[in-house]
N, C-alpha and C positions, 0 to 999 in steps of 0.2 A: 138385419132383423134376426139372422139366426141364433145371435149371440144375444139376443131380449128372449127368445122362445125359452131358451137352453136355461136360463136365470129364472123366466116364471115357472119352470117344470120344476126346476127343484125347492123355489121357494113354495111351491104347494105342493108337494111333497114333504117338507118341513114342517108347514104347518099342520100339515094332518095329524102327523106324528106329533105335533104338540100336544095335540089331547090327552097323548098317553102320556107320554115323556116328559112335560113339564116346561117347552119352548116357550121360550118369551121373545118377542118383536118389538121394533122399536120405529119411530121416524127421528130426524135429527138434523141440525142447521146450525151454520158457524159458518166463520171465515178462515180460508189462508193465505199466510203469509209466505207469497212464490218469493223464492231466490233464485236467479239467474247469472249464469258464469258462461261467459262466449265471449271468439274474438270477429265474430261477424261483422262485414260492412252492408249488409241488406240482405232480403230474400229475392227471390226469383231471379235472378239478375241484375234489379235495379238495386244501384249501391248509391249511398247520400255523396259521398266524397272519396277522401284516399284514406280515410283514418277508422280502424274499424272498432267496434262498442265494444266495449267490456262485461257489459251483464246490466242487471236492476234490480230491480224488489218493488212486489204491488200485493196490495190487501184483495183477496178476490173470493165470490161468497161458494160455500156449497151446501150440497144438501143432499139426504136418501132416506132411505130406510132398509132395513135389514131383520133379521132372526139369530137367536139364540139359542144353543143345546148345551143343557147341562151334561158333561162329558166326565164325570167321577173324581178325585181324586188324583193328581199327575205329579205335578213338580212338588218336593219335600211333602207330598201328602198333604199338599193343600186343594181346594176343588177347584175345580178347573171347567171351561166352556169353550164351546167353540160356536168363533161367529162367522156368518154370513151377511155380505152386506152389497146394496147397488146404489152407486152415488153417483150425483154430477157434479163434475171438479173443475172448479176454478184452475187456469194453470199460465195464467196469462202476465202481461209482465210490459212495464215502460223505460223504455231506456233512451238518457237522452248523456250528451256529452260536449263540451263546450270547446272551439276549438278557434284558431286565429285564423280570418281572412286573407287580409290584406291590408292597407293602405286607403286611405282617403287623402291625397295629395292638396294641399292647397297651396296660397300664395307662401306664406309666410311657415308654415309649418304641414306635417300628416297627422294623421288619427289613424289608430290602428283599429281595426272590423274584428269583431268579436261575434259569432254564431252559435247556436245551439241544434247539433242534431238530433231528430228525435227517431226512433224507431221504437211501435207499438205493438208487439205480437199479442192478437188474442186467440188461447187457446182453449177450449173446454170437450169435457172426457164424460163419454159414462166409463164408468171401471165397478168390477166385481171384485170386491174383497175378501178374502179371507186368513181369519186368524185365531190365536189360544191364548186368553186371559188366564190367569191367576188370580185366586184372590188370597192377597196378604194379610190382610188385615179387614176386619166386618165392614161389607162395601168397598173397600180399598182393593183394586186391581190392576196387574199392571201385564202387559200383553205384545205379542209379536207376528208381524202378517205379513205377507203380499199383496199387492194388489196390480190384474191390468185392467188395461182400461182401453175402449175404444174412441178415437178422439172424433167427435160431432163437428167442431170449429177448427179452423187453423185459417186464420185471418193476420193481414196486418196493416198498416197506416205507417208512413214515414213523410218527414220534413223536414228541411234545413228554414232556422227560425234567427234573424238580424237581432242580436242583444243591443250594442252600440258599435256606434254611437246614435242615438236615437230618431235622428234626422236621416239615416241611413237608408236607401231601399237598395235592390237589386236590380238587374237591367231589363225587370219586364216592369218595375215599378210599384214592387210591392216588397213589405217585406219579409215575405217568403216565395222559397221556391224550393224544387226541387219535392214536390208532392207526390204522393202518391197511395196508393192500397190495394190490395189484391189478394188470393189465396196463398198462402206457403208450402208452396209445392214440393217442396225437402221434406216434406215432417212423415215421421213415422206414424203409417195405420194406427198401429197396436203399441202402448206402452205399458212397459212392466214394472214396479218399484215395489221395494221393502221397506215396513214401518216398522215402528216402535211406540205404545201409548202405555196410557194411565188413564183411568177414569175413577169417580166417587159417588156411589149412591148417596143424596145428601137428604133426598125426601123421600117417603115413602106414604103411600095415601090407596086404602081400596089395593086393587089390585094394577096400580100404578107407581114407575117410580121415575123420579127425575134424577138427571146424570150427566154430570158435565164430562168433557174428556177433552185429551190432547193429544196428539201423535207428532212426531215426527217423521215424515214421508219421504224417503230416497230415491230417485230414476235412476238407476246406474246406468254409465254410458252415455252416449249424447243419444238427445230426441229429435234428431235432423238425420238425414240420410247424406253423407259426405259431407257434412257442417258438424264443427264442434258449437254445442248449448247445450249447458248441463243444469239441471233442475233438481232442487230439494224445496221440501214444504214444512213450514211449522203450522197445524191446524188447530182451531178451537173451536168447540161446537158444544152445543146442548142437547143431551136426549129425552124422548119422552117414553119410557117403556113399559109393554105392557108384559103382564104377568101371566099366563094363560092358567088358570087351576085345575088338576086332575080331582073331575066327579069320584066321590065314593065307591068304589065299589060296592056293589050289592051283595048278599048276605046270600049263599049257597044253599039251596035245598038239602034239606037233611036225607041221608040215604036211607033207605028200607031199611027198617029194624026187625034184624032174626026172631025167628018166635022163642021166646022165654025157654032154658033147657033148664034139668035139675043141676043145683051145684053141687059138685063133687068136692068132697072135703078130705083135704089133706093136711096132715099134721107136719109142723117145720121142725125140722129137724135142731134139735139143740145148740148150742154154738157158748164156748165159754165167754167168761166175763171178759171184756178187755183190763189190760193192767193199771193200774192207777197210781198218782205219786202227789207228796204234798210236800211242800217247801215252810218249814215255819224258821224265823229269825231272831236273833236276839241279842241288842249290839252294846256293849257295857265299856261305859268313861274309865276312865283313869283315878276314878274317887271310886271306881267298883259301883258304881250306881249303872241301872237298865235306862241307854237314852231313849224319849218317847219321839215314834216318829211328827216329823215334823216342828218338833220344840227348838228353839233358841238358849245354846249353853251361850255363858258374859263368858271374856278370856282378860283376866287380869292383866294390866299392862304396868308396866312401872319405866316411868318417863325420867331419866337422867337430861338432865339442860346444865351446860356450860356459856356461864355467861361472863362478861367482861365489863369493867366500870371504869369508864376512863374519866380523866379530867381534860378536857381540851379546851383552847384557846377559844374562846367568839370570835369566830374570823371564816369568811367565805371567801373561795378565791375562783376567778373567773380568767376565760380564755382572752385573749386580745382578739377584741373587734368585734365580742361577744356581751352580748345585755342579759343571756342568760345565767345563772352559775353553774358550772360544772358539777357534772355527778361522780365524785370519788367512792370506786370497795377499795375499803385498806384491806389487804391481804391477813394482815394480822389479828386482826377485828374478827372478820366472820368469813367462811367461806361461801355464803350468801348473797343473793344482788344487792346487799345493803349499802345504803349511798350517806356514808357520815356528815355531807354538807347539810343534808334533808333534815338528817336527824337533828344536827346542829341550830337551826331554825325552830325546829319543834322543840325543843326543847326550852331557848328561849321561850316560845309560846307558852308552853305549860307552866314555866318560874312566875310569868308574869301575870297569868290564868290565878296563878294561887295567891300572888300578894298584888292586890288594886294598886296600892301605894308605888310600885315600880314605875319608871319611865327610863328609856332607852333612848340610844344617842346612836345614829348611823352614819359613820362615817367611809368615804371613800376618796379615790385618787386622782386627780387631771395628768396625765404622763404628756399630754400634747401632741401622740400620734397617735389617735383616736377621733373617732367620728365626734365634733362639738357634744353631740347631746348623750353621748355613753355613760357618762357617770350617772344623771340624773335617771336616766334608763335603769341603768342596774339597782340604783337605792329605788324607782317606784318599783319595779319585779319582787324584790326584798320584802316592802311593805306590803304589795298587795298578797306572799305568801305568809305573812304573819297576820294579815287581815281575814287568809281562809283558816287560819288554825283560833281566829277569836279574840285576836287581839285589837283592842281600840285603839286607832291610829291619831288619836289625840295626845297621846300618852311617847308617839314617836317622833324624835326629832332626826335630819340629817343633815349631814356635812360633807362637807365637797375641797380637800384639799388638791392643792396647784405645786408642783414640783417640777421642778428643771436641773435636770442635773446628771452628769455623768454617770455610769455606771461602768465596775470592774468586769464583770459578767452579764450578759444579756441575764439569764437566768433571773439574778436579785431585780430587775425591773420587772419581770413576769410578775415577781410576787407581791409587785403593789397593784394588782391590778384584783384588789378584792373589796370588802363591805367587810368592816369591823364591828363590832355592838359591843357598846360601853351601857352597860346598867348600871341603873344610881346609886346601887348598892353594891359599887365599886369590885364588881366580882370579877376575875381576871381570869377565872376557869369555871368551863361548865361540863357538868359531871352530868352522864346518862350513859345507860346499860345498851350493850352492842349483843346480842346472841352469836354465838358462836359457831355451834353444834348442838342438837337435840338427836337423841333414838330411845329407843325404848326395847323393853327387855318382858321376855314372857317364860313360865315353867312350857316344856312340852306336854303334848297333850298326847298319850296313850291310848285308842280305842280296839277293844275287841271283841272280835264277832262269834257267836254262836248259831250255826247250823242245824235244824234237823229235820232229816227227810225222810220221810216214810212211802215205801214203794211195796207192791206186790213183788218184786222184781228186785235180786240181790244185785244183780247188775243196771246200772244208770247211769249218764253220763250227767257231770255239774260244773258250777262256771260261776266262779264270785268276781263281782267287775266293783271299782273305787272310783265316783267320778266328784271332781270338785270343781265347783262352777263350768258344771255341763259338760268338764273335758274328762278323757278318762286317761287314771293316774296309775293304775295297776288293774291284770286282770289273770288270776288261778285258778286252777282247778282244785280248788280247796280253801276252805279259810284263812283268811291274813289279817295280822293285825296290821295299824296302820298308826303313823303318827303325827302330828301337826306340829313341826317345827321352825327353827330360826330360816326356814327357805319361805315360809310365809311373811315371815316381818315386813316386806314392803307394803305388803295387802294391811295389813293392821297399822302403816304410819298413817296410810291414805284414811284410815278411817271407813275401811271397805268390809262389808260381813264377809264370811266364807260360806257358801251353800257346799256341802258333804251329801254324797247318798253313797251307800252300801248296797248293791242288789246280789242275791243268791237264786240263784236257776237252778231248773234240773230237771231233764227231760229222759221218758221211758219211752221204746217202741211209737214215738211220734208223739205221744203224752207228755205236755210240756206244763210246767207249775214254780212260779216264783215268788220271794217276797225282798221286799226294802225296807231300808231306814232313812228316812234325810232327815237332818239338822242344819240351821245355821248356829253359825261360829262370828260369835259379833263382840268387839272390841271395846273394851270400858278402864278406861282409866282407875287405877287404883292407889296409884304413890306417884310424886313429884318427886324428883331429886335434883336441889340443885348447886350446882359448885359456879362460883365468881370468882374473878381474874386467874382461873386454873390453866398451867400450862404443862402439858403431858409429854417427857421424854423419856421415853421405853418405861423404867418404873421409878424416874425420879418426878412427882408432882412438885410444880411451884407454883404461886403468888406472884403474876404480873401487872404491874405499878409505873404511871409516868410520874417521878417526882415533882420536876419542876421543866422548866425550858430555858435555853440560851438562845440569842439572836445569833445570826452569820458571823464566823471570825470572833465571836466571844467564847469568856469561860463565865462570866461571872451568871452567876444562877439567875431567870425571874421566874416569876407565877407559880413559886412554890406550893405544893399543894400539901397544906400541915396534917392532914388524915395521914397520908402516905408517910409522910414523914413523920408520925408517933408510931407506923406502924412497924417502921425500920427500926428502931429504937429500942421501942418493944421487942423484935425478934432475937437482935442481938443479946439483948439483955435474958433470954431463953436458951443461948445458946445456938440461937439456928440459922441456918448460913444467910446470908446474904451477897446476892450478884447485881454491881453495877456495870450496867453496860453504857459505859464511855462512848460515843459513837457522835460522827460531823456529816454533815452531807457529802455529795462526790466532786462540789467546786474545789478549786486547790489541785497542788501537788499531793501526792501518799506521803508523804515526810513529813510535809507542813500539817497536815490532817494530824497526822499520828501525833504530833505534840501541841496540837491545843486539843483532841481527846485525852491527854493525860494533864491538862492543864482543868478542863472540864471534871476531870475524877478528882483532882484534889478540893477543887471547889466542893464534891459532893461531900466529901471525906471532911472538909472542916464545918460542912453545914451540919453533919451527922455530931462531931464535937469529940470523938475520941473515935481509934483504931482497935481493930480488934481482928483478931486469927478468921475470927466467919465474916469478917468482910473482906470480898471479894471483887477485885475489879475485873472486867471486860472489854475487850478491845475488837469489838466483831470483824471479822473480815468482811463477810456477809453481812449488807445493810439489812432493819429490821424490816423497814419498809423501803418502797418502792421513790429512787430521783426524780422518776420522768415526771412528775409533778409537783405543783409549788406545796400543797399540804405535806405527801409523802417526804420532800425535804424538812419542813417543820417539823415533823416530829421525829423524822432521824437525827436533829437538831436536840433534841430534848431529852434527858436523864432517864433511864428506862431500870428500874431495878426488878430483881426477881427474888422470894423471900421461901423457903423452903417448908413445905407444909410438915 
């Protein structure tokens, strides 16, 4: 009882001080979850058998009520409280554990006896808490405390209980024995443990608030006197708190007012002006013109584009065991993700987009180590992407050839494993533009600033800062001009404005006065430039041309393309040089290569029709393009001329 006295004097001593202070009080109820860790075989004596429990877990209720003070300010400077709190705790716990009898002997066979011991400690505490929340976040707290407690109960129940075999009893003819219950005479008076919680104000109503929480509760040490039982709790509980409000203070009697004296008038003494200073600005372009703050200058751009015009084959080539086609960058083409098979396709689309009258013939290859239905895969993949580019697949026929037959090189069978396109208008090259390279090209742009500041004061200190897009770029004590140059160019490919400000400060004796200018710098196209089949070596420009093409192991020319070929004709006859580069894929010996590329050159040499000083043969060391693939072999295959701008 003295430990209930000693808990109501200070809880009403708390709440008195609530009045002032702003204590809130709460009651609250939940359940916890006892854990138990012991190697006990019973209490007082009596023990179920030879084998002793290991622990348990039971849900068991509590409940209290307690007070709050708000305590200022603590951890990181967040507010902080301290609580008081008297609860009756759950602390009880069933442990049961299954273990082998014996034998049940019969004629012909045993059964073996299977028991369940049971050992039931009930425990229950009042305990006085105390602890210091935090709060983290609005409502959100989380907090740490002690708590002992004086234990009201320590009780317990024990039994050995027959699982099977079911017909089973024991030899008083039941099946249990081994009963019993009585006080737990080991258990300690007084227990002490440390928690740790969280709680959340979730509602708030009047001077009311509801608050769930959770702790976790530690006994360190065992709660047995010469027995190891070790006890931790997970709790969950609801509160219901109240909010106590501090009444107004009342409004203090006014003091006795002196009797009226005469005013004495005194004059204040002079005091000179303080200093003063003014900042005016005045920021002038590169055309000598005043920018206005805030305006938008255009920056002229002039767009150079390098572009290329090939003639390539109608021909897609695809992976083994693949229904998709492959995505080729020729190196030579662009240095871009550009993927020529794509283009290949589209381009088809757009011939056939333009003339109704066209119809297309798709053919492809049975190699016979492929999955039965590949070929038909790859031609519908094919149609259905000239179906998204607009083409009527009425207009599309396909073919399916069946080949068996040796090959000299794995390689040459790789490259029947593609989709041909024959148009009715027997075209054997399809011509479309590859981008190569684009940049662009701007004057600099000059701007300078003009200052002037007027101060009582010959002395001042000042400070011109350059910031562009918010960063800052330069900062003097004095004016600077400034200039927008080729370090911007990536800003202007993107198509990105420039935000510019200018600021000039300048402070006397704590008198501070400043002005600005900001502009954007926004980008507009004003010239195209463009150069086709240009190829750039230090300052020799050329003209890159596929004339025509050879299949594997030939010289003799096909799919001549006669643009190219007027336009070799023409040059020569200008006088201007002309380079064939003779070139075979990397099948073969280097010997055998090197003489059918000169077998290939003379074919070009007799299709051209006469020799000449500016024509020039080539024998690259260095492929133009790329083997590891069946395209980049075709067109290392094919006549590549360069003509001299």
């Amino acid at each position: 009882m003295k430990y209930i006295s000693i808990v109501f004097i200070i809880c009403s001593s708390l709440l008195i001080a609530g009045e002032r202070t702003g204590t809130k009080y709460f009651f609250n109820a939940g359940l916890n979850y006892n854990m138990h860790t012991t190697d006990i075989k019973g209490f007082s004596g009596t023990e179920n058998c030879c084998d002793g429990f290991t622990g348990g877990n039971f849900l068991d209720p509590t409940f209290g009520f307690g007070m709050e003070l708000a305590i200022g300010n603590l951890l990181f400077d967040m507010p902080s409280s301290y609580v008081l709190q008297l609860n009756y705790n759950g602390l009880s716990s069933e442990y049961t554990e299954e273990r082998f009898r014996g034998y049940i002997i019969n004629e012909f066979d045993k059964q073996p006896v299977m028991v369940e011991h049971q050992l039931n400690p009930t425990i229950k505490l009042f305990s006085i808490s105390n602890s210091v929340y935090t709060e983290l976040l609005s409502g959100f707290s989380v907090g740490l405390g002690a708590d002992i407690g004086l234990v009201m109960t320590s009780d317990y129940t024990q039994n050995e209980l027959a699982l099977s075999p079911n017909n089973f009893t024991f030899s008083n003819g039941s099946r249990e024995i081994n009963t019993g219950k009585g006080k737990i005479n080991e258990m300690n008076s007084l227990l002490l443990s440390v928690f740790a919680g969280i709680r959340y104000d979730i509602f708030n109503f009047d001077d009311w608030t509801i608050r769930p929480e959770a702790k976790f509760n530690y006994f360190p040490g065992s709660v047995l006197d010469g027995k190891d039982l070790f006890v931790s709790q997970l709790s969950g509980s609801l509160s219901f708190v109240y909010n106590i409000t501090t009444p107004e203070p009342k409004a203090p009697a006014p003091p006795p007012q002196p009797e009226p004296k005469e005013i004495e008038i005194v004059e204040e003494p002079i005091t000179p002006a303080p200093p003063y200073i003014n900042v005016n600005l005045r920021l002038i372009d590169y055309n000598g013109l005043e920018v206005t703050d805030g305006s938008t200058i255009s920056v002229p751009l002039t767009i150079y584009e390098t572009k290329q015009e090939y003639a390539l084959k109608p021909v897609v080539f695809f992976d083994s065991a693949d229904y998709n086609y492959k995505k080729y960058n020729i190196e030579s083409f662009t240095n871009s993700d550009f993927d020529v098979q794509t283009e290949m396709i589209n381009s088809i689309a757009r011939k056939m987009k333009e003339d109704k009258t066209l119809t297309l013939t798709l053919s492809t290859y049975d190699l016979g180590d492929e999955p039965k239905n590949m070929p038909e895969e790859r031609l519908y993949n094919i149609q259905q992407r000239l179906k998204d580019e607009g083409v009527d697949l009425s207009r599309v026929k396909t073919k399916i050839v069946k080949i068996d037959r040796e090959y000299k090189y794995s390689e040459l069978k790789e490259e029947y494993r593609k989709v041909e396109f024959a148009l009715s208008d027997n075209s054997e090259l399809i011509k479309s533009i590859y981008e190569i390279n684009s940049r662009i090209d701007f004057n600099n742009m000059t701007f300078t600033p003009k200052t002037t500041i007027n101060s009582s004061k010959d002395e001042y200190y000042q400070e011109m800062n350059l910031y562009i897009n918010d960063d800052v770029k330069n900062t003097e004590n004095q004016d600077f001009s400034f200039t927008i140059d080729k370090n911007y160019t990536t800003h202007f490919e993107k198509n990105e404005t420039l935000k510019v400000e200018y600021i000039a400060s300048a402070d006397v004796a704590g008198i501070y006065s400043s002005d600005n200018v900001s502009f954007n710098l926004k980008p507009t196209i004003k010239n195209v430039n463009q150069t086709i089949n240009t190829v750039s070596n230090g300052s020799k420009v050329t003209e890159q041309h596929i004339l025509a093409y050879t299949e594997f192991d030939k010289s003799s020319l096909e799919s001549i393309d006669s643009d190219v070929l007027k336009l070799v004709k023409q040059a020569i006859e200008q006088n201007r040089r002309v380079t064939i580069y003779a070139s075979t894929d990397d099948l073969g010996n280097e010997e055998y290569n090197r003489a059918l590329a000169e077998r290939r050159a003379k074919a070009v040499i007799n299709l051209i029709g006469k020799e000449s000083k500016n024509l020039n043969v080539v024998y690259p060391k260095e492929y133009l393009f790329s083997n590891e693939h069946p395209y980049g072999r075709m067109l290392n295959r094919a006549i590549v001329v360069r003509i001299d701008k």
